[in-house]
N, C-alpha and C positions, 0 to 999 in steps of 0.2 A: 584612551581616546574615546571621547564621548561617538554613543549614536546618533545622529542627527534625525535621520528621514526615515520611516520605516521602508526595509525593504523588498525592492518591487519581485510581483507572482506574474511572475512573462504570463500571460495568457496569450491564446492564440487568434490572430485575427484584431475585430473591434465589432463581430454584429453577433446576436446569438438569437434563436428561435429555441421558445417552448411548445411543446406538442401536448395537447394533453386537457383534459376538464379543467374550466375554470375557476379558484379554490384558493386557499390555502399555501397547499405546496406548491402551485403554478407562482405565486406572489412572491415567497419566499425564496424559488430559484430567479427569478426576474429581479427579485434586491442583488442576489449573489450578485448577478452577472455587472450589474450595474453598480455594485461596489467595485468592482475590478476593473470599471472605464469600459464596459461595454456597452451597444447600442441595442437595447433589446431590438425583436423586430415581429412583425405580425406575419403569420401564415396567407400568404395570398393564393397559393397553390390551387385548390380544388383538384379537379379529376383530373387534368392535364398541367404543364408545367410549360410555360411560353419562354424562350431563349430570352427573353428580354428580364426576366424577370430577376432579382436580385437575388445571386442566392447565399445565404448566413456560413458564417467563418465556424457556428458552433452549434447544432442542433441537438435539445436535452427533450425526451420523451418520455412522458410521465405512464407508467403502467402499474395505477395503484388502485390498489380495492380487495381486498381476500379474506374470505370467509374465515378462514385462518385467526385471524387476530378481529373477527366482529367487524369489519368496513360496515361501516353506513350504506355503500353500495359497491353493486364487484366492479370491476375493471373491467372495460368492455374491449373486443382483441386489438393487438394494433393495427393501427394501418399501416399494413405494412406496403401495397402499391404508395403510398405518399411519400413515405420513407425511404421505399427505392428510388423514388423521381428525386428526390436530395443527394440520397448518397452517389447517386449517377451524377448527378451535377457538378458533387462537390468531390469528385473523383476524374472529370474533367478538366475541372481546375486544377487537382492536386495537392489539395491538402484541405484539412475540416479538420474537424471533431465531432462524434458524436456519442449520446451519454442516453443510457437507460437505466432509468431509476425503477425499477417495481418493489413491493413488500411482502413480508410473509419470511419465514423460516425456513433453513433446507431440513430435510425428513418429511415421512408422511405423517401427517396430521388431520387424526379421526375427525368426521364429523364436518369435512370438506368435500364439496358436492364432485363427486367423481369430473363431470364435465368442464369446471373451472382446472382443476389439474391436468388433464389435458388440453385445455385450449390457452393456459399458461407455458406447461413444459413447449406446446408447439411454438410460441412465440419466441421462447430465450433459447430454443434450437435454431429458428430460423436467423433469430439476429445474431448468435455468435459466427450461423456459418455467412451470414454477411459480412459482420467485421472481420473473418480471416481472408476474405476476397479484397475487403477495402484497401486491409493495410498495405500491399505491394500499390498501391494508387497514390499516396502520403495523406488517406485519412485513417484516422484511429478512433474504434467504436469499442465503448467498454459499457460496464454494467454498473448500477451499485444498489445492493439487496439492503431495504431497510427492515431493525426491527420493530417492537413494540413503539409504534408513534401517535398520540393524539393530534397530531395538526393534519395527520393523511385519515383523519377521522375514524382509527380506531376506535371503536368505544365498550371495550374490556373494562369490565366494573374493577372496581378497587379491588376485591377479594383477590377478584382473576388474577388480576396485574401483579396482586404481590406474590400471589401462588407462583406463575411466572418468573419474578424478577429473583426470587432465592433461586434460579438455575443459570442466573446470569454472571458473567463475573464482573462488571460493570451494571451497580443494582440500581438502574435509574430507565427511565425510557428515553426515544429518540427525541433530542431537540431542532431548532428548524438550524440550528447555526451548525448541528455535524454534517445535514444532507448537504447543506451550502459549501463549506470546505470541501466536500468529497469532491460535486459538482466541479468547482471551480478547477482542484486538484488535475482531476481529468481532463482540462478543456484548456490545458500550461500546455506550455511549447514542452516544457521538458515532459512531457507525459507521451512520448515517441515511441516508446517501442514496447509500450504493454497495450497486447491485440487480446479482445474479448474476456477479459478478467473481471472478475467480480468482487466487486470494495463492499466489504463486509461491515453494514454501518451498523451495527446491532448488539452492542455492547459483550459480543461475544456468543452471541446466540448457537452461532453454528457447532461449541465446542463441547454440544453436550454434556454442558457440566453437570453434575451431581451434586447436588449440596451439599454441608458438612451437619452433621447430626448437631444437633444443638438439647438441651436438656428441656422436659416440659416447661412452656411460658416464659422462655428467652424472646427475645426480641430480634427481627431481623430489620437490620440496620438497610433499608433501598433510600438511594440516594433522591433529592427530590429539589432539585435547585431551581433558582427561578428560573424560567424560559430564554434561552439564549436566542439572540437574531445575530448573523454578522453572515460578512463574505471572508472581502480578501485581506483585513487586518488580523484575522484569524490562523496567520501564515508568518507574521512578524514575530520572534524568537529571541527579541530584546529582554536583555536581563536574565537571560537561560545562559547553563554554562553545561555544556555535551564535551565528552571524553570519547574520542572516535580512537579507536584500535586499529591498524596497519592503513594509518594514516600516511604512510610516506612515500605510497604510489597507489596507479591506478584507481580503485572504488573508493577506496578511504582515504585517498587525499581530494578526488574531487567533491566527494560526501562533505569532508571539513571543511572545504574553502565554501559549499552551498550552504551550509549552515551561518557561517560567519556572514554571507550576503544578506542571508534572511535575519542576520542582527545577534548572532549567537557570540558567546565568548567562546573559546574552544580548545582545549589540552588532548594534544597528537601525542599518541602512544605508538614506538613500533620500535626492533630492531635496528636500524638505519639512521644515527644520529645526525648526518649532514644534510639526508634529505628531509628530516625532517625540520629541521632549522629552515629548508627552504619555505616549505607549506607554511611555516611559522610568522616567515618574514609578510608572504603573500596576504595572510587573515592581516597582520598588524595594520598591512597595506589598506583593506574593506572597510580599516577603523575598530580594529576588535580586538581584545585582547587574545595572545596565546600563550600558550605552558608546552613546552616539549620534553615529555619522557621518554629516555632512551628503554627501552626494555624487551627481551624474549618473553612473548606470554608462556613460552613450552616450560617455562622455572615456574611453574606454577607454586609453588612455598612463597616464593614473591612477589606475588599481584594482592593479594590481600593488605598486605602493607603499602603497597602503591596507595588502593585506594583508599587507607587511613591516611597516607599523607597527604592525598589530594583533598580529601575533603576536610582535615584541620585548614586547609588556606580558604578552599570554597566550595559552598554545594555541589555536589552532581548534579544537574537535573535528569541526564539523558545517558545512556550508552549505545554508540553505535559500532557495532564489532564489526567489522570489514577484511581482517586479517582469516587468510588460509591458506592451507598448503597441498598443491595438485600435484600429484606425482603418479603416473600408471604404473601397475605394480605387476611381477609374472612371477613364476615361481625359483626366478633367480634374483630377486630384488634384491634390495640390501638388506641386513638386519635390522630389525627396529622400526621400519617404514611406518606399522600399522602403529604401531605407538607413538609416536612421533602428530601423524595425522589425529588422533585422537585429543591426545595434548593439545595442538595448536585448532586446529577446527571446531573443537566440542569443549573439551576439561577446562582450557583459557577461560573460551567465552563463558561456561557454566561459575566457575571461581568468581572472575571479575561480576556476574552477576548477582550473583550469594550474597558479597560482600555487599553492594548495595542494595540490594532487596532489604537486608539486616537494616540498613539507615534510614532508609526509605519507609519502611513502618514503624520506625521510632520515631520520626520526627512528623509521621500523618501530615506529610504536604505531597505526596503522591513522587514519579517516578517514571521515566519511558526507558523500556529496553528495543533495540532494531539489531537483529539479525542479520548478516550476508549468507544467507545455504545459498542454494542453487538448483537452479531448474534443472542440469544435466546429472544430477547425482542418479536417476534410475539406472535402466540396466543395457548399460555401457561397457564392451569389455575391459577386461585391467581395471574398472575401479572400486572393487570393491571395498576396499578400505575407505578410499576417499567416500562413497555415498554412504558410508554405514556412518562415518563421523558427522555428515552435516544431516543423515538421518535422524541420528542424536540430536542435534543443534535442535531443529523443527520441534520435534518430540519435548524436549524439554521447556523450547517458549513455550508453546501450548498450554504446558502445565502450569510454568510462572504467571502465565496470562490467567488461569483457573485460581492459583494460592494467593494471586499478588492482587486481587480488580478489589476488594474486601478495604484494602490499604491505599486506591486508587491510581495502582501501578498499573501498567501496560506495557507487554510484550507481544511483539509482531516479527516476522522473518518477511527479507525481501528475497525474492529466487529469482534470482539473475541466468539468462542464458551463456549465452558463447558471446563472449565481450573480448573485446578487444584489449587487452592487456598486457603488459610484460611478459604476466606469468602465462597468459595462454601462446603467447608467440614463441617461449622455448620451449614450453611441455607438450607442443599439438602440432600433430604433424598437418600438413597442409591437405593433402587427402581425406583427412579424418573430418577437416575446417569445412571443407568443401562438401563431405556428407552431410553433415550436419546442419548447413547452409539449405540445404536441399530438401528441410524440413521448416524451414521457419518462414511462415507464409509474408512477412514482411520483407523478404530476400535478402535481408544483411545481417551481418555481425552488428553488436550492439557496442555502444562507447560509455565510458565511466560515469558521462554527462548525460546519458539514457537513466543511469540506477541513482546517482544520486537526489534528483526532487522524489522520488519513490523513499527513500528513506529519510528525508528533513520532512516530509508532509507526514511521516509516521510518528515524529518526534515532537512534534506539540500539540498546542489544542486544534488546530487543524484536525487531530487525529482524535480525539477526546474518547469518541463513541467506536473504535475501533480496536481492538484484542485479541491475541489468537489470532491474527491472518496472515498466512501464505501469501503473499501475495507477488506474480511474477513481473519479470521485464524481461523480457524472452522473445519479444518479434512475431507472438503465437506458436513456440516450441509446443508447450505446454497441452497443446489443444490435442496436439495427437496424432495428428493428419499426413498421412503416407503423400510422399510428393509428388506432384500432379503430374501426370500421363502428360497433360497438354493444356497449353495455356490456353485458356478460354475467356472471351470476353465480359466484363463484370455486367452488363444487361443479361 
């Protein structure tokens, strides 16, 4: 069945405010917002905020400029009194968004003026521990760190740039159409329960890569396309065909039906033949083709020919692996637990990714891998095995993301917290739920419908400029934060 209409990016609200110099990037998030049906709107604020006054569904604040990457000029701090008279507003209300864009790379980097590091670090300290105050209000404040970009008026000579870009695994600079997907990404309804995280738009910058030694006067291939603009068509997935792994509950069957909405065709992989026929029936229902293979990825001798037979019918574009297995472990466990968890959490996902990495730079039309770890695999008792497998998991995109960006593959992990699930309602005692709750400054368990736009906006050119990223849906697990003595008011 044909696609007809492209499919819709719920954004939240209908008005948005830009904070920030006016420029370039200020332009280019005001097309986003207004590709996606929003009413941009002007700052009327000043030093006081009048009850009367209107206040925006979506506030984006521009903090660009660092010596770092050559700015034309630094970022001057934020305002942060202006900021708070919004987020107080729009925490009143009860629900917002809001989005900090800044630039520059994480490590320290020579040759940046001590007081811009500090009066930077003070800023993205203050606004993270504002957004984990927000989110129990129903606003959600997150970040997105850009790299190498000409249009935030970097102006890194050529030489610079490509000295730079051989450490990248995506060897191109930032365009205005990856900040614009980021933006928009964050400012979806479905972007609910990831508090103070940081969207890595930087071709992988943060992943410390190393380059690969090359022989005297080889050439290094930096990618150099023309300048993309766009918003929210950037989100449409027509003509893509993603093979989601334990698709036949919880994260990977809501993952597969979100894919299919944003226009994807889709082949459900899992154990569970009938429930998979269901998720099957529901895509055919959004107008999208599906393919359902019955399979244990733990037979890993097996998944390698899966996906030669899936791709004699049709491309992969995507893999989204969603399948794992939670079991706390003591020193009477069963035999085999830890192998077991290893197979299905790691050795699976790593197999079925080999196999297409292998197609995917024979046929140089590039490739997206998404991850399921998880935010809880730290140190948690009983789970050792389990967090050493999706430690694995993490460890190993990282690298794909480092060997595969050359071939213009891209791997990212999404780290889900305490979701609400099947498998968390038989394996978690309620006590344990209850602790855990007691840490996540948005004060609930998360739903399948929380993680899934987290890994379809990973899955296409939405995601283009993105590689290597952890990136969580956690409620603000993540952040760290011992649970509060006593509820205090957000002013």
């Amino acid at each position: 069945m044909a696609h007809t209409t492209a499919p819709p990016l719920r954004i939240h609200g209908s008005t948005a405010l830009v904070l920030g110099p006016r420029g370039t990037a200020h332009e280019v998030i005001r097309e986003a917002f207004e590709s996606a049906g929003l009413k941009p709107v002007e700052d009327i604020g000043g030093g006081g905020r009048n009850r009367s006054d209107p206040v925006p569904d979506i506030c984006c604040v521009l903090l660009t400029g660092t010596a770092a990457l050559d700015s034309a000029t630094a970022a001057p701090p934020l305002p942060r009194r202006r900021i708070a008279q919004l987020a107080v507003a729009m925490a009143e209300r009860g629900s917002g968004r809001m989005i900090l864009v800044f630039d520059g790379g994480g490590g320290v980097h020579t040759g940046v003026p001590p007081e811009e590091v500090a009066s930077r670090s003070a800023d993205l300290a203050w606004w993270r521990q504002l957004a984990a105050r927000l989110s129990a209000y129903g606003v959600f404040a997150n970040q997105i760190q850009v790299g190498i970009a000409p249009f935030l008026s970097h102006r890194i000579s050529p030489v610079r740039t490509a000295a730079v870009l051989r450490h990248l695994p995506l060897r191109r600079v930032a365009q205005p159409a990856d900040v614009a997907a980021a933006v928009l990404h964050l400012a979806s309804e479905g972007c609910a329960y990831t508090v103070a995280e940081t969207l890595p738009v930087d071709g992988g910058m943060g992943l410390m890569m190393v380059p690969p030694l090359r022989p005297p006067g080889s050439r290094d291939h930096a990618q150099t396309p023309v300048e993309r603009r766009g918003g929210a068509e950037l989100f449409d997935l027509s003509g893509r065909h993603c093979l989601v792994v334990g698709a036949s509950s919880g994260m990977g069957r809501e993952t597969a039906l979100e894919l299919a909405r944003r226009g994807a065709d889709v082949t459900v992989l899992a154990r569970r033949e009938r429930e998979l026929l269901a998720v099957a029936h529901e895509i055919t229902c959004l107008g999208r083709r599906a393919e359902v293979v019955p399979q244990d990825v733990a037979r890993l001798d097996e998944l390698e020919p899966v996906v030669e037979r899936l791709w004699g019918t049709a491309r992969i574009d995507a893999l989204i692996y969603a399948t794992g297995l939670f079991e706390t472990e003591d020193p009477t466990c069963r035999p085999g637990l830890r192998e077991r968890m290893l197979d299905i959490n790691y050795r699976g996902y790593a197999t079925l990714t080999d196999a297409l990495v292998r197609r995917w730079a024979e046929d140089r039309k590039g490739g997206s891998v998404v991850g399921l770890g998880s935010a809880g695999a730290g140190a948690v008792p009983h789970l050792e095995s389990y967090a050493a497998s999706k430690a694995a998991m993490t460890q190993y995109t990282r690298n794909v993301a480092v060997s595969g960006g050359r071939h213009g593959i891209r791997a990212n992990c999404v780290l889900p917290g305490l979701v609400a699930t099947p498998m968390v309602d038989t394996s978690v005692a309620d006590d344990f739920q209850q602790a855990w709750l007691a840490r996540i400054p948005a004060g609930r368990a998360g739903t399948p419908g929380d993680v899934a736009p987290l890994a379809a906006y990973l899955t296409g050119d939405s995601a283009a400029y993105v590689t290597g990223a952890l990136l969580h849906a956690d409620g603000g697990l993540a952040l760290g934060g011992l649970p509060p003595l006593a509820r205090r008011e957000l002013r």
